[in-house]
N, C-alpha and C positions, 0 to 999 in steps of 0.2 A: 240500766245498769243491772246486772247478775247480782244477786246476792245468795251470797256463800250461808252454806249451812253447815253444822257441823255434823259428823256425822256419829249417830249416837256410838259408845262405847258402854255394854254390860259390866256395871259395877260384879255380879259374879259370875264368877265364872270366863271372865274375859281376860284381853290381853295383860290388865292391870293387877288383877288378883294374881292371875299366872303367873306375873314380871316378878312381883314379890315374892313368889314363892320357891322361883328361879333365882333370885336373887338371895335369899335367907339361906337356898341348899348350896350355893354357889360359897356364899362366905363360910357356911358347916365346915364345907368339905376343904377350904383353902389349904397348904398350897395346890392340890389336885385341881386340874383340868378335867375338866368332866363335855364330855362330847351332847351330841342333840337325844341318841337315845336314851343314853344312860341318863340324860336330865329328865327325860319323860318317865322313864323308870322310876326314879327316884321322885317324882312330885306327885306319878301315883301313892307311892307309899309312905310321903311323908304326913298324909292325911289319912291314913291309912294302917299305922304302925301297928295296931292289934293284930293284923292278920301276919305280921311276920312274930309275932309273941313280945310283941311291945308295950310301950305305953298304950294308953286309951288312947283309939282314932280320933281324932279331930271331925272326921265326917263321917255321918253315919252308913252304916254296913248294908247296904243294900242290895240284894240279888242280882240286879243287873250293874252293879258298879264295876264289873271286868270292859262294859262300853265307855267307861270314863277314861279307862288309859287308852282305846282307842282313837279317839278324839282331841288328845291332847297336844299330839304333835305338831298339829297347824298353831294352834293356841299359842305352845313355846315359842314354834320359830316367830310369832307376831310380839310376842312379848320379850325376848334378845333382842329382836331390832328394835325395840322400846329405848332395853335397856343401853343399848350400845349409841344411840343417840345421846341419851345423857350422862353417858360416859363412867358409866355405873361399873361394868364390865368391858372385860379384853376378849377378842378373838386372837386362838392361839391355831396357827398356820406349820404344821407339820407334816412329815410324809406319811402318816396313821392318820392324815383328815384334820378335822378343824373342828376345836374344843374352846370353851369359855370355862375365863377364870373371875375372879371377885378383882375388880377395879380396888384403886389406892382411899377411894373414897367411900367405898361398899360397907366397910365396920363402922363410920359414924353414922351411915344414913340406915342401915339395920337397926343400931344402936335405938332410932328415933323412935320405930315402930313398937311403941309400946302399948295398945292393947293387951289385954288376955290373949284372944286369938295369937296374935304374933309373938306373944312371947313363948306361949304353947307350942305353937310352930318353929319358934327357934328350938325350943328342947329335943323336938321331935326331931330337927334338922342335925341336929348334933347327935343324936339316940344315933340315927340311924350309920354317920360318917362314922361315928365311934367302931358300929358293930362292923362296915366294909372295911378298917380299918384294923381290925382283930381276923376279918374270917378271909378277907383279900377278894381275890374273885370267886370264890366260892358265895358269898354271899350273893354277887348279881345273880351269879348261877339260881341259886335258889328263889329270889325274885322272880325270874323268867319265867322258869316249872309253875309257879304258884298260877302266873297270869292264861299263860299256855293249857294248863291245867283247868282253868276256870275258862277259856274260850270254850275248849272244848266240850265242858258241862252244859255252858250255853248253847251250844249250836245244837246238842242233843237235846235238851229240854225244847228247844225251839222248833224242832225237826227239818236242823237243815246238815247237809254231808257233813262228815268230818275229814278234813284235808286239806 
């Protein structure tokens, strides 16, 4: 007989940590539809808010942290289909593409997450909808610059083309 293993899951930095943190920005931002990159956007920066003149980062500032928003995208999409298993979150099917919103269940099961960390993260997750929600798109705008701005430091410091 086979016996099943399970297959490890990274308590940081994995689907699970990401789920929550998709899930906390998901409820910030309600009733907004927020799409795959705008979430990647936004989960770099909700650990991250100093660098947009916010509260204190949640994670520290590190010189190579412009590879962390790299990396994120596969991460998200494994952690949506977390959340959309347990019915945490909606996929929202339009002709602009297909966006996730905060599930009917999403504010009590937030609600639950009360550590420091997550409540910190919930501020942050509000900080930051508050400010897209003042500046419009102007704000992702300026998100983008910053990252784009920071690849490009990187690849220079690195010595590799810029392009």
């Amino acid at each position: 007989m086979e016996t099943l293993r399970p297959i490890p899951t990274p308590v940081f930095n994995g689907s699970v940590e990401t789920g929550l943190r998709s899930l906390v920005l998901l409820e910030a931002f309600y009733p907004e539809k927020l799409d795959l990159e705008t979430l990647a956007l936004l989960d770099y920066f909700v650990v991250h808010t100093a660098d947009l003149g916010g509260p204190d980062s949640l994670h520290p500032a590190l010189p190579e942290r412009v590879g962390e928003y790299r990396v994120r995208r596969t991460l998200i999409q494994e952690a949506l289909r977390m959340l959309l298993r347990v019915s945490l979150i909606e996929v929202v099917e339009a002709t602009d593409g297909i966006s996730f919103v905060s599930g009917d269940d999403t504010p009590a099961f937030v609600k639950l997450l009360n550590s420091d960390y997550n409540r910190d993260l919930a501020d942050r997750a509000g900080w930051l909808a508050s400010r897209v929600r003042e500046e419009g798109a102007a704000a992702f705008t300026s998100m983008r610059q910053l990252i784009d701005r920071w690849s490009l430091e990187f690849q220079s410091e690195v010595g590799l083309p810029n392009g």
